[in-house]
C-alpha positions in Angstrom: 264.8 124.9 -35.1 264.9 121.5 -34.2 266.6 118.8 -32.0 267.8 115.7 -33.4 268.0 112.8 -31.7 268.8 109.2 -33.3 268.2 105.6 -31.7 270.5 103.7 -31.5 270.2 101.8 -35.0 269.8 104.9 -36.5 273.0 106.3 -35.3 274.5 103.0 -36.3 273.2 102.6 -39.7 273.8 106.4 -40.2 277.5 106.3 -39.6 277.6 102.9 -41.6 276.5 105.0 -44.8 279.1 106.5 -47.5 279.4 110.0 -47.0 277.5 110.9 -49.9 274.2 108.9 -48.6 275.4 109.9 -45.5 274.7 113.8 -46.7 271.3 113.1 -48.5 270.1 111.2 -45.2 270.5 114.7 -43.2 269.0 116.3 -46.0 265.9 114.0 -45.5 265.6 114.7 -42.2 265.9 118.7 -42.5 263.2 117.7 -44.8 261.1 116.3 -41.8 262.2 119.1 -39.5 260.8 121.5 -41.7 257.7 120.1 -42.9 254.4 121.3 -41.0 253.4 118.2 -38.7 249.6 117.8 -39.3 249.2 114.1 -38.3 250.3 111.9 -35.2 252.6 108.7 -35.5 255.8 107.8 -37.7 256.5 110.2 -40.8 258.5 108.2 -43.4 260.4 110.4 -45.8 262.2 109.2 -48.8 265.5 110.9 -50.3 266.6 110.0 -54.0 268.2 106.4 -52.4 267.4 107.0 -49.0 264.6 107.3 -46.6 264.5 108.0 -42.6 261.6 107.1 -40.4 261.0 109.7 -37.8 258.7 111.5 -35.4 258.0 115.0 -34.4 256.8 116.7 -31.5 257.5 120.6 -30.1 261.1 120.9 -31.4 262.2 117.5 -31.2 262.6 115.1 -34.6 263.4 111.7 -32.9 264.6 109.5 -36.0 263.9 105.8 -35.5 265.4 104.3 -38.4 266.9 105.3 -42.0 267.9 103.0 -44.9 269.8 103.1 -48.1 268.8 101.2 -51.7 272.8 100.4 -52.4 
């Protein structure tokens, strides 16, 4: 299990989304969380109209920013 934690323009953008986006965004970063972490620096994952930049260390997936194509 991972912590979350969200900059500050994450959280904003996050809570600026539609729900639905908002859903897939949480879903991308679950993605992240769960992934095996085999190389340093930003991880950029991308959802069907979404993406999240984040970073991992022990436990902790600090998101830095996320986006949406609409």
């Amino acid at each position: 299990m991972h912590r979350v934690e969200l900059t500050g323009q994450a959280d904003a953008v996050l809570e600026a989304l539609p729900d639905d986006v908002h859903e897939e965004v949480l879903a991308v970063i679950d993605s992240v969380a769960d992934a095996p972490n085999t190389r340093p620096g930003p991880i950029v994952a991308f959802g069907t109209s979404s993406w999240a930049t984040c970073t991992v260390a022990v436990g902790v997936v600090e998101v830095l920013d996320v986006g949406w194509v609409g």
